[in-house]
One Martini backbone bead per residue (centre of mass of N, CA, C, O) as a GRO file, in nm:
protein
  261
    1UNK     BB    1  16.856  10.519  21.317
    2UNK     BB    2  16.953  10.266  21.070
    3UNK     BB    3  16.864   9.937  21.112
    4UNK     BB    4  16.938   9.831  20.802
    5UNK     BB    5  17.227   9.877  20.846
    6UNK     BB    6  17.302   9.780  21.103
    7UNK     BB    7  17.213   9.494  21.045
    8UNK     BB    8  17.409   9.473  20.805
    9UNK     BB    9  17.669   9.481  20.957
   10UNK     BB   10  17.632   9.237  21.186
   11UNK     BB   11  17.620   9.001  20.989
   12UNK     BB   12  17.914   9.070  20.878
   13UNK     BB   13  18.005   8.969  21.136
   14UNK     BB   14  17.924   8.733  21.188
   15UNK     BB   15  18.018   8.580  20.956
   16UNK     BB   16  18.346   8.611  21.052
   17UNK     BB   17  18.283   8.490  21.292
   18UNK     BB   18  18.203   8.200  21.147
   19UNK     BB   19  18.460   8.144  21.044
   20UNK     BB   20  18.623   8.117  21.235
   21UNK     BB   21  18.486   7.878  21.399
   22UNK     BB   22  18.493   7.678  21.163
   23UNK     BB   23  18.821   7.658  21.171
   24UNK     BB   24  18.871   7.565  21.482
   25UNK     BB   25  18.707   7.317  21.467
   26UNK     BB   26  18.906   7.132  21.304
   27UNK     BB   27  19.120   7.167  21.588
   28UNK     BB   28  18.991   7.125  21.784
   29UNK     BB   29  18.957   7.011  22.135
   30UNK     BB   30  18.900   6.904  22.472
   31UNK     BB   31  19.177   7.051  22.596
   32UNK     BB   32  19.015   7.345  22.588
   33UNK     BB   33  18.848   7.332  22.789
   34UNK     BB   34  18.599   7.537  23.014
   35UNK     BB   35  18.474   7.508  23.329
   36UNK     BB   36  18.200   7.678  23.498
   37UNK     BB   37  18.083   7.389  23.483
   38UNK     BB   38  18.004   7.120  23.444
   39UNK     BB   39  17.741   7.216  23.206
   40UNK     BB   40  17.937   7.488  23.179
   41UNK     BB   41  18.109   7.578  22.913
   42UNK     BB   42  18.403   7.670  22.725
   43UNK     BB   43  18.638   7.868  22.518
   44UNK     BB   44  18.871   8.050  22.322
   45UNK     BB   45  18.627   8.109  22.092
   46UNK     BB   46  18.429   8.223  22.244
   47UNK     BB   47  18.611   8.497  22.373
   48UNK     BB   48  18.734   8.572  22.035
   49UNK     BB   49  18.487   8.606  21.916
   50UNK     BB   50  18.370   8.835  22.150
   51UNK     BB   51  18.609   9.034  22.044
   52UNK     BB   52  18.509   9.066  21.759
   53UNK     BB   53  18.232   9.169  21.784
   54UNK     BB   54  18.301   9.378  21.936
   55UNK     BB   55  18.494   9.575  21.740
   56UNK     BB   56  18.254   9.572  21.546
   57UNK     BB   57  18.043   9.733  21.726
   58UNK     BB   58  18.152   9.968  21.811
   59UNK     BB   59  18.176  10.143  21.542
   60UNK     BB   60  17.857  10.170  21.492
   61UNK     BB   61  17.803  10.213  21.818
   62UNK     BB   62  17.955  10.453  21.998
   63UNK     BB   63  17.924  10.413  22.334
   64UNK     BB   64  17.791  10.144  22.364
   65UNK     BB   65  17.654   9.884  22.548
   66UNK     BB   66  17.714   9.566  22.745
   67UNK     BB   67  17.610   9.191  22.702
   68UNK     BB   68  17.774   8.921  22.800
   69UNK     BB   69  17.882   8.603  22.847
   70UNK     BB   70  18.241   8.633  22.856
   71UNK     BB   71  18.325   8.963  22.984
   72UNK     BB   72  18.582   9.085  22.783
   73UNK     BB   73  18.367   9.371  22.864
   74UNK     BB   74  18.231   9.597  23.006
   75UNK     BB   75  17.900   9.576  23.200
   76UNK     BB   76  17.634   9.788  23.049
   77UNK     BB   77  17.356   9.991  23.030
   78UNK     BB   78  17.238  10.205  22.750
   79UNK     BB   79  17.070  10.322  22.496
   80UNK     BB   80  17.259  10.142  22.420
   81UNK     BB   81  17.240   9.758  22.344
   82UNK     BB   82  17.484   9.499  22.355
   83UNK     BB   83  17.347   9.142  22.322
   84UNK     BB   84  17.576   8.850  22.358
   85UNK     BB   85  17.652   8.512  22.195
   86UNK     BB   86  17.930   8.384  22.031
   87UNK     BB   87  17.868   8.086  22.133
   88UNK     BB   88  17.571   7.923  22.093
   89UNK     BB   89  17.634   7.622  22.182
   90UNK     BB   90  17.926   7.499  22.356
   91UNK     BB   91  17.871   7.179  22.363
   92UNK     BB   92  17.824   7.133  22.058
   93UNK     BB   93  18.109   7.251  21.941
   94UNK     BB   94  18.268   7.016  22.124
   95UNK     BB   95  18.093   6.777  21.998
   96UNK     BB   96  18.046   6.801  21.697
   97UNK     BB   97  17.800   6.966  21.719
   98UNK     BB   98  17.573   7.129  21.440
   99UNK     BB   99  17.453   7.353  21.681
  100UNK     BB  100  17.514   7.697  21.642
  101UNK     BB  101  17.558   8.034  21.770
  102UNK     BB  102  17.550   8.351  21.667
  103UNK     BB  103  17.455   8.611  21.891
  104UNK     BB  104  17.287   8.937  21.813
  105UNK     BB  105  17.194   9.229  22.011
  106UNK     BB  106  16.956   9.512  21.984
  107UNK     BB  107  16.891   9.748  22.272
  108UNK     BB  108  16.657  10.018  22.328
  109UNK     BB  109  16.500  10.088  22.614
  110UNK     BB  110  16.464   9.768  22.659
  111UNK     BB  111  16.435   9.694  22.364
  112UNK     BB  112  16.428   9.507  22.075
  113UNK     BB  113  16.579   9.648  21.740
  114UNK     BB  114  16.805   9.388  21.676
  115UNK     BB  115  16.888   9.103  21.486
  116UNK     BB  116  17.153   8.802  21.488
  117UNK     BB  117  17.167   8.427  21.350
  118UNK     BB  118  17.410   8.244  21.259
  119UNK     BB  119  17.457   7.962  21.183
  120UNK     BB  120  17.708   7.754  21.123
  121UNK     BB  121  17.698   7.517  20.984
  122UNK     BB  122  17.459   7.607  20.789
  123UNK     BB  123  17.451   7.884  20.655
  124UNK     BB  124  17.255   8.054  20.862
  125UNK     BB  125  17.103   8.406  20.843
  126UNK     BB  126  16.963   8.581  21.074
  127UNK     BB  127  16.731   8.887  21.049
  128UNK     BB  128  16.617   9.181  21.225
  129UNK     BB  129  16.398   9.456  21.206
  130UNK     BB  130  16.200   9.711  21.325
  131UNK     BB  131  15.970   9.737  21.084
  132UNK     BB  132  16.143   9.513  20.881
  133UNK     BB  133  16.139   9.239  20.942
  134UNK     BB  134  16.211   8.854  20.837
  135UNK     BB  135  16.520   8.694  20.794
  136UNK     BB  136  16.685   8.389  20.551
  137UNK     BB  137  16.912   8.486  20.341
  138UNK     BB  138  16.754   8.724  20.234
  139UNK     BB  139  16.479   8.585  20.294
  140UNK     BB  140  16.153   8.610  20.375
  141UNK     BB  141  15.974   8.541  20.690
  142UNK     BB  142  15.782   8.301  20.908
  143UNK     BB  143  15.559   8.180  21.087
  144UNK     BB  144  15.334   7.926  21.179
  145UNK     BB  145  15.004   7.868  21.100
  146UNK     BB  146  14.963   7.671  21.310
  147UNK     BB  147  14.646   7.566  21.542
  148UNK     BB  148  14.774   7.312  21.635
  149UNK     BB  149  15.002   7.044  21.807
  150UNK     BB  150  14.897   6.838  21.556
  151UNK     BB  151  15.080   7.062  21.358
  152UNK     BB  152  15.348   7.032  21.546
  153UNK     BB  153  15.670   7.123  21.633
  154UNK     BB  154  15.852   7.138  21.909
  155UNK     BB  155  16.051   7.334  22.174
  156UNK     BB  156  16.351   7.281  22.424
  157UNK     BB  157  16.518   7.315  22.734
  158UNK     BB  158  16.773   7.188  22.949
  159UNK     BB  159  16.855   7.180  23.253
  160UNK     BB  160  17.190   7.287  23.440
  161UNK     BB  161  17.063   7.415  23.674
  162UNK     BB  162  16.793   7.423  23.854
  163UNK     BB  163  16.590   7.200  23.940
  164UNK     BB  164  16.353   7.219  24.144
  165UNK     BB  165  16.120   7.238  23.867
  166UNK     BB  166  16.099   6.981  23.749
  167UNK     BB  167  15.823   6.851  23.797
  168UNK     BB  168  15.680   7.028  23.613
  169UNK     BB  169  15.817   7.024  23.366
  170UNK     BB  170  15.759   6.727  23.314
  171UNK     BB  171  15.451   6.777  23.308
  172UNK     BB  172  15.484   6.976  23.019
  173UNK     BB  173  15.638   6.727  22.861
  174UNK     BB  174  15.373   6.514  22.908
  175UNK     BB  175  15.147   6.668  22.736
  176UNK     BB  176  15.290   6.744  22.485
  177UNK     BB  177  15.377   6.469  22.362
  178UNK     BB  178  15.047   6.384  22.338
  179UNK     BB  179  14.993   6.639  22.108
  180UNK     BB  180  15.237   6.640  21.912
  181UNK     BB  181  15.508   6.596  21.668
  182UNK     BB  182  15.712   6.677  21.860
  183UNK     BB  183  16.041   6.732  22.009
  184UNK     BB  184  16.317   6.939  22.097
  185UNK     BB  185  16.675   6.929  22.173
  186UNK     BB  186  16.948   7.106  22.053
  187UNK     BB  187  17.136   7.356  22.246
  188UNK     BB  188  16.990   7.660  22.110
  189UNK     BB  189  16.815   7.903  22.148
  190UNK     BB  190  16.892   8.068  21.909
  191UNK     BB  191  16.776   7.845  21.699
  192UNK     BB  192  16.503   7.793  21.841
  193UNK     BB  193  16.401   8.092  21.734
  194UNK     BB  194  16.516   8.120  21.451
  195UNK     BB  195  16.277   7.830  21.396
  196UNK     BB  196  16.059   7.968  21.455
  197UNK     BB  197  16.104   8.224  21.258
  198UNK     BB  198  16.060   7.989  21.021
  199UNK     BB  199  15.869   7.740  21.106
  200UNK     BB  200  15.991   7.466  21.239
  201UNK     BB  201  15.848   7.551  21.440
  202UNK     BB  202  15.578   7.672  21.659
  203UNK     BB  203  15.718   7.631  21.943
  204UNK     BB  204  15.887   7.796  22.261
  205UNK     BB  205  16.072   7.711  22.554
  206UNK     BB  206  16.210   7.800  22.870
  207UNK     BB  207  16.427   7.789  23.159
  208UNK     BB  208  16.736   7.966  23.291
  209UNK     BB  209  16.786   8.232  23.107
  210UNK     BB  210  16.963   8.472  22.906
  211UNK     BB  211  16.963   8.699  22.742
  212UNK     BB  212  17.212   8.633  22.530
  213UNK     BB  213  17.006   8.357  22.434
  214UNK     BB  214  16.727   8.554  22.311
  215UNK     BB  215  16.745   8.869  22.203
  216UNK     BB  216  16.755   8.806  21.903
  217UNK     BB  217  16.520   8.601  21.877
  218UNK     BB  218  16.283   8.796  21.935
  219UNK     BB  219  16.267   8.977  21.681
  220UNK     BB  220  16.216   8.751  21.489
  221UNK     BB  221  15.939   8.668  21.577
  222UNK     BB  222  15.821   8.912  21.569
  223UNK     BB  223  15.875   9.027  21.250
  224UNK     BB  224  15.763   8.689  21.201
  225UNK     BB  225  15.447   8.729  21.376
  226UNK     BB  226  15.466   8.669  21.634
  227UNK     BB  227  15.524   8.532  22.009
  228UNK     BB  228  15.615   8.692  22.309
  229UNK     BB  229  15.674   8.573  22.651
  230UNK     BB  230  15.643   8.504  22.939
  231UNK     BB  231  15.526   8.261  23.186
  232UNK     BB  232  15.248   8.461  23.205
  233UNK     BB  233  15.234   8.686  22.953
  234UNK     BB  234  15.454   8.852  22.962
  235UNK     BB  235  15.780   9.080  22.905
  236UNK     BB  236  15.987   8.927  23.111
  237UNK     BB  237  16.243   8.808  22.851
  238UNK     BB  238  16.520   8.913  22.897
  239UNK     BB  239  16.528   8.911  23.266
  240UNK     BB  240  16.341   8.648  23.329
  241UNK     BB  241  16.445   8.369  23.268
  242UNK     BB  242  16.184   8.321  23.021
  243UNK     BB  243  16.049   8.179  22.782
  244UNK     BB  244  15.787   8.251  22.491
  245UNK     BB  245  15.777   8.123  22.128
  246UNK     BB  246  15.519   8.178  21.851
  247UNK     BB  247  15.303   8.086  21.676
  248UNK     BB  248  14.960   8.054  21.716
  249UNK     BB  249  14.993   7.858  21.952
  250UNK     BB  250  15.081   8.012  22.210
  251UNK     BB  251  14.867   7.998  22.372
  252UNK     BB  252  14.844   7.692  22.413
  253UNK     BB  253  15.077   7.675  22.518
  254UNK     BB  254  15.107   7.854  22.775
  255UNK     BB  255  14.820   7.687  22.925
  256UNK     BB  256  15.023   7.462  23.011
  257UNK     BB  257  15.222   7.569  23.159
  258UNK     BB  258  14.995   7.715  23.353
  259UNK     BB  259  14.944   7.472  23.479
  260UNK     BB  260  15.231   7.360  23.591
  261UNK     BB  261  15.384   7.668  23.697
   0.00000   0.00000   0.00000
């Protein structure tokens, strides 16, 4: 497989998809909105977005499985697999806020081997493929080299189910406070991954997340420097629905969420 090849064919994909969603957005509706959850929204955007990708994505590597968010083709891993979430941040597109991401991951026995994270709004492609470096519109990026907290805006998202662990989350984010230039939640994992590997963040974290929500994202930082890993320091960040990801900071993330995790 030419990894470079591939990857610059999904970005391209990625960016048709992104005008589609651009188009729509100027005529979107809230009674377009379909709920899955009180706080887990969808919309026909999402749907035909995601139909769009598996479409091109198929003749790329024929016969590849599928892992998608909103299911619209048969669910299963295979030696290559492509992992999707169609449009990254659909509450933020549904209220007008302007940070949302196509995020396509291909996944090789496993392991995540490249990755496209198109940024809507701000007409932003990050791009990277295993032992190819990463790249925001075909410039190439790297992670932050700040080594202190002090010197670092963190990224993170807030549950939206599964509150149980909210005591120690909010015990992890009121030492952060203390200790950062800054905290954020923008609403699109794909987003705050990808300004991860771009240095804009020096560090992010989140938990009860889905593999298509961070799959693209994981080699963007792997690729511009960085260091990913769950929140114990292992592996186990694509389906086992917990990731940190930074620039020299990580270990000492890392190190506060195990304080109270």
């Amino acid at each position: 497989m030419n990894l470079e090849e591939i990857t610059r064919k999904v970005s391209a994909i990625a960016y048709d998809t992104g005008a589609f969603i651009r188009k729509e957005r100027k005529r979107f509706t809230y009674e377009s909105v379909e709920f899955k959850g009180v706080s887990d929204l969808v919309s026909y955007v999402d749907k035909e977005s995601e139909q769009r990708i598996i479409s091109g994505l198929e003749k790329i590597i024929p016969g590849a499985g599928f892992i998608t968010e909103e299911e619209t083709i048969e669910q299963g891993q295979k030696e290559y697999t492509w992992i999707i979430d169609p449009l990254d941040g659909t509450t933020n597109f549904v209220h007008g806020i302007p940070n949302y991401c196509v995020s396509i991951g291909l996944m090789h026995n496993g392991k995540i081997v490249a990755g496209v994270v198109y940024e809507v709004a701000n007409d932003e492609c990050f791009h990277a493929w295993k032992s190819g470096g990463a790249y925001l519109n075909n410039e190439p990026i790297h992670v932050s080299q700040a080594k202190a907290f002090s010197d670092t805006v963190l990224a993170t998202g807030f549950p939206y189910y599964e509150f149980e662990r909210l005591d120690e989350y909010l015990k992890i984010l009121h030492q952060l406070m203390e200790s950062t230039q800054g905290l954020r939640r923008m609403g699109s994992a794909a987003a705050d991954m990808a300004y991860v590997a771009c240095g804009r963040y020096g560090g992010y974290f989140e938990y009860n997340l889905n593999s298509y929500d961070i799959a693209a994202g994981v080699i963007l930082v792997q690729e511009a420097g960085g260091t990913v890993s769950d929140f114990k320091g292992g592996e186990d960040y694509i389906f086992g629905r917990e990731i940190v990801a930074g620039g020299r900071v990580h270990a000492t993330l890392l190190d506060v969420i195990q304080r109270y995790w």
